[in-house]
C-alpha positions in Angstrom: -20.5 -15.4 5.2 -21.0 -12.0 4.5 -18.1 -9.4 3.3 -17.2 -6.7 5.4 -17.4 -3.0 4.8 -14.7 -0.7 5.0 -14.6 2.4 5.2 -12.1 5.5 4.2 -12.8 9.5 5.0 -11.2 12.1 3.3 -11.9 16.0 2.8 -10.9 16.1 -1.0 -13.5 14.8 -3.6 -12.2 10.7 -3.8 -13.8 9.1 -6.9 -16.7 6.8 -5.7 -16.8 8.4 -2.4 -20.6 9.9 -1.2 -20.8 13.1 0.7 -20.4 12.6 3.7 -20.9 16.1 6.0 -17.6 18.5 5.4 -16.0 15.8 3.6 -16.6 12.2 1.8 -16.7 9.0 2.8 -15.2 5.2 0.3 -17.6 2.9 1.0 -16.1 -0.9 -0.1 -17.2 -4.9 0.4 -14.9 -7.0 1.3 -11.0 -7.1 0.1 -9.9 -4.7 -3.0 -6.5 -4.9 -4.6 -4.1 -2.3 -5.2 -1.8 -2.2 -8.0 1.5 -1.2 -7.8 3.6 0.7 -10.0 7.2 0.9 -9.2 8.2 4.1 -11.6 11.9 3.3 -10.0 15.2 1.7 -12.0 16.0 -0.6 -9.2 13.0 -2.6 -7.5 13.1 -6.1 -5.6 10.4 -7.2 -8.5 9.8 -5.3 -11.8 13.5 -2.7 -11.9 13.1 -0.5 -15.1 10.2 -2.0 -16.0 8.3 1.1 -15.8 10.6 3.6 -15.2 9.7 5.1 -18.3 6.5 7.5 -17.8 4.6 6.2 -21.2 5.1 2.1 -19.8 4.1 3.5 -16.0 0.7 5.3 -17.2 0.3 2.5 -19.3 0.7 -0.5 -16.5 -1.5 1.5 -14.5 -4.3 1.9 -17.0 -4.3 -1.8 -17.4 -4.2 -2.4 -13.5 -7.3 -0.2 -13.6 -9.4 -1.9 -16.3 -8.5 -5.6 -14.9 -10.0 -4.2 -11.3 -8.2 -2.6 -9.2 -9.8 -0.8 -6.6 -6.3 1.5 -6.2 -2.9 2.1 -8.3 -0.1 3.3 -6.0 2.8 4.8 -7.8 6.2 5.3 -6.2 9.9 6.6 -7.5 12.0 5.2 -4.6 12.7 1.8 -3.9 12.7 0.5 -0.9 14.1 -3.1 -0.9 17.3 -3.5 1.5 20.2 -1.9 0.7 18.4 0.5 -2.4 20.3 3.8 -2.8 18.2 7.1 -1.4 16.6 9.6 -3.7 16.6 13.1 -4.0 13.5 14.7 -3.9 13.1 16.5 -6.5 14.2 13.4 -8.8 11.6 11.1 -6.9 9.1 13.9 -7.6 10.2 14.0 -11.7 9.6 10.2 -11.6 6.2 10.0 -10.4 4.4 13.4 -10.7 4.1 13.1 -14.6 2.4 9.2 -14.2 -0.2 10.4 -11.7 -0.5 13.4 -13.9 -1.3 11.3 -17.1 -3.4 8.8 -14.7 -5.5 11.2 -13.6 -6.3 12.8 -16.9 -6.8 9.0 -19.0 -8.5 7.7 -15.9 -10.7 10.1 -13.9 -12.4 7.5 -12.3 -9.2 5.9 -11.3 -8.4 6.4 -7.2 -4.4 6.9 -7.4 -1.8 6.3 -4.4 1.5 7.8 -4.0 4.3 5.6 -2.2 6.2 8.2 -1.0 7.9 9.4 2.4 8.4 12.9 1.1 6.4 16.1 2.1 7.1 17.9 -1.0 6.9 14.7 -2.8 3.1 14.0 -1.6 1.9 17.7 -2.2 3.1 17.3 -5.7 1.5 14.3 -6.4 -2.3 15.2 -5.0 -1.9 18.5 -6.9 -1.3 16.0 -9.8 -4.4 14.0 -9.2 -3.3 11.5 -6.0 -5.7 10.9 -4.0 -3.7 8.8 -0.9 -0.6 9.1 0.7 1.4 5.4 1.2 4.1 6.0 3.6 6.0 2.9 4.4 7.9 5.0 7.6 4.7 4.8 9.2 3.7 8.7 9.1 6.8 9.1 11.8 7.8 12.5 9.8 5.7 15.4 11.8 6.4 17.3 8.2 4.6 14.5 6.0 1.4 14.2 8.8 1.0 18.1 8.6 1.0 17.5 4.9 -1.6 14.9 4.7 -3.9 17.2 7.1 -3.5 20.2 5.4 -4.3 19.0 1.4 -6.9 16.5 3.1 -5.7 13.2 2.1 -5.8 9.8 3.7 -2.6 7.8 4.3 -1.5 4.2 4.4 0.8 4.3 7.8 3.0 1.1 7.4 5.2 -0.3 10.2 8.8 -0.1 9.5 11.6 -0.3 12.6 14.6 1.9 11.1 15.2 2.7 7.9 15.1 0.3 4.1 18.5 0.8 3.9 19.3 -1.2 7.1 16.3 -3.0 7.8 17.0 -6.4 7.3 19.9 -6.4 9.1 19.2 -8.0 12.4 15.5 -7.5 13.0 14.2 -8.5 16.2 10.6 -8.7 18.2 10.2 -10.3 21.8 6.2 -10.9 20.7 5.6 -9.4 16.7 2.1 -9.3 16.7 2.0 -7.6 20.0 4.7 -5.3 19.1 3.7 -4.3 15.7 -0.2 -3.8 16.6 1.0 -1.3 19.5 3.3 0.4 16.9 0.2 0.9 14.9 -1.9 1.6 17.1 0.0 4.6 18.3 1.0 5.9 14.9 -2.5 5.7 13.6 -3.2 7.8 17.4 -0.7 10.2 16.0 -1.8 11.1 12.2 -5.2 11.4 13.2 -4.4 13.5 16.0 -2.3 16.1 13.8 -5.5 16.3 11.1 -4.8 13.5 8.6 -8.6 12.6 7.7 -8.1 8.7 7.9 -5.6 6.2 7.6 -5.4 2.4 6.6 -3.1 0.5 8.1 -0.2 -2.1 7.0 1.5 -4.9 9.0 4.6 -4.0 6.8 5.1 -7.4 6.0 9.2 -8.1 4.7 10.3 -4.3 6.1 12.5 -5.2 9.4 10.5 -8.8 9.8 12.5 -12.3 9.2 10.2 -15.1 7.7 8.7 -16.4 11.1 7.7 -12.6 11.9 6.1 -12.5 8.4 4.1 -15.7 9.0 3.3 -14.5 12.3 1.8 -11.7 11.6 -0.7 -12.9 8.3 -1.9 -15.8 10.4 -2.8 -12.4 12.9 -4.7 -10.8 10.3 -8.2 -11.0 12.1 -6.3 -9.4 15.3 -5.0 -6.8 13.1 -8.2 -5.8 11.7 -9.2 -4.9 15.1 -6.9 -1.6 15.2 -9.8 0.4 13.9 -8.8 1.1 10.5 -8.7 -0.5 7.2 -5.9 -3.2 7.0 -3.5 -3.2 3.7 -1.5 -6.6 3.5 0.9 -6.8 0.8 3.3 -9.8 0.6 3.4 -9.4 -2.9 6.7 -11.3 -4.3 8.3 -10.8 -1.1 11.4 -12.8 -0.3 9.7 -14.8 2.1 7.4 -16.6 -0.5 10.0 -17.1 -2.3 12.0 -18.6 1.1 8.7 -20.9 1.3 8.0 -21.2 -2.2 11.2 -22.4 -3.0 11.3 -19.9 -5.9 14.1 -17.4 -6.3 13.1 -15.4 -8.6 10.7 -12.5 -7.5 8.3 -12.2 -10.9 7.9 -16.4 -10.2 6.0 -15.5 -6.8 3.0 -14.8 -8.0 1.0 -17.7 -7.0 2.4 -17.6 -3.8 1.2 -13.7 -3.4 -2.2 -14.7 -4.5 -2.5 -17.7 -1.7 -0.6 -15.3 0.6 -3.5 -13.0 0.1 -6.5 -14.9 0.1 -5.4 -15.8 3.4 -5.2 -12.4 4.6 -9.0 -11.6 2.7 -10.5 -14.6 4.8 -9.0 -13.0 7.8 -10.0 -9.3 6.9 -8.2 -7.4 5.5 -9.6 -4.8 3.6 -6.7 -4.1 0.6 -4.1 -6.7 -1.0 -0.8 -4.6 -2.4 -0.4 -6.8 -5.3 2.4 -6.8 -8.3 -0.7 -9.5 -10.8 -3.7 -7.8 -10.2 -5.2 -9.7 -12.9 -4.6 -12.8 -11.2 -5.7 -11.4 -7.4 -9.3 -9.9 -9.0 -9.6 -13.8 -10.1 -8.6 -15.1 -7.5 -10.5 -13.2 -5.1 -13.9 -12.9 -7.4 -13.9 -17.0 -7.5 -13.4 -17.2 -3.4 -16.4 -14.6 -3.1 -18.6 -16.9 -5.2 -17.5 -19.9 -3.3 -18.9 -18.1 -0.1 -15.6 -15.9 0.8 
């Protein structure tokens, strides 16, 4: 069995993108992780861990060189309950670490988690190269961003805010639901002039457990949206729920499986906390045949 390709367009040089008329074109086989750095006291996972800009540019370096095919920084958390962020402190958080990335790694293809307008322009005039919006691209102010400095975006689905997310979530049909969501937000950004967009089930944002295993075993479905399809269960509570295992940084095997499962079905990006471990993992399942 042969890998897919994917494919992602933007109008600002991307590193290993070809020219590609007025703009360029990412080219990629099969399923590339992306690293994440949480540049943020108070994650789900890794809290303070890299708050400090030196440990951030660091982690990302080494995210890089073990294979990552993208590092998305972000300053807010977004677990349920996390306090909000001003601006200009989320900015001061991760505008220096894609700065630093940019300059140590200039081959390096950076993401910025943010929801922020402001936030995203700063970033990709510090070297970011994607926007990762986990409100789906629902802010008119953050599309019209992402058309005018040329970016692509990761449009997540999220019903109502982090904050309050958790709190009763409900879906007559998930998959059905979430795909339509999707569908028209992806319908949206490209209609307001955001170059491309990959998409993301949002897996643990407003989604019990069953809603979470509902919608991985409907990767292959959800690769049919026409875009690229980001899966990231990465140390989410629901491997954890599964896995028996309380403690977030413990998950990791269960985000690898979690993962290959969504590769073998598709999907053309893991989020991943151990991209170490997922560039194994996924290398060996290519040369068994994946």
């Amino acid at each position: 069995m042969s890998a897919s390709e994917h494919r992602l367009r933007s109008r600002r040089p991307l590193p290993g993108a070809e020219r590609d008329g007025g703009g360029y074109l990412l080219r990629w086989q099969g399923c590339a992780v992306m690293g994440v750095i949480n540049v943020t006291p108070d994650s789900f996972s890794d809290g303070g861990r890299h708050l400090a800009p030196t440990a951030a540019v660091a982690a990302g370096r080494a995210q890089w060189a073990a294979g990552a095919g993208w590092i998305d920084v972000g300053g807010v958390s977004t677990r349920p309950g996390a306090a909000p962020v001003a601006p200009e402190v989320e900015a001061a958080r991760v505008v220096p670490v894609v700065r630093a990335l940019r300059a140590d790694e200039p081959g390096a293809r950076i993401s910025v988690d943010t929801s922020d307008p402001d936030v995203a322009r700063a970033a990709v005039a510090a070297g970011a190269d994607l926007v990762n919006d986990v409100r789906g691209l629902r802010d008119p102010a953050l599309r019209a961003a992402c058309a005018e400095l040329g970016v692509p975006a990761v449009v997540s689905h999220l019903r109502g805010e982090p904050a309050t997310m958790q709190a009763a979530p409900q879906f007559d049909d998930v998959v059905a639901e979430v795909a339509a969501e999707l569908r028209a937000a992806r319908a949206r950004a490209l209609d307001a002039g955001v170059p491309d967009v990959i998409l993301d089930p949002g897996l643990g944002f407003g989604k019990t457990t069953a809603h979470n295993r509902a919608l991985l075993r409907a990767t292959t479905a959800l690769t049919e949206l026409g875009a690229p399809l980001l899966v990231g269960a990465s140390r989410k509570h629901s491997l954890g729920e599964v896995a028996d295992e309380p403690v977030p940084e413990r998950r990791d095997a269960a985000s690898v499986a979690a993962h290959l499962y969504a590769a073998a079905n598709g999907a053309a990006l893991v989020r991943a906390h151990d991209v170490p471990a997922h560039v194994q993992a996924l290398r060996i399942w290519r040369w068994l045949g994946g």
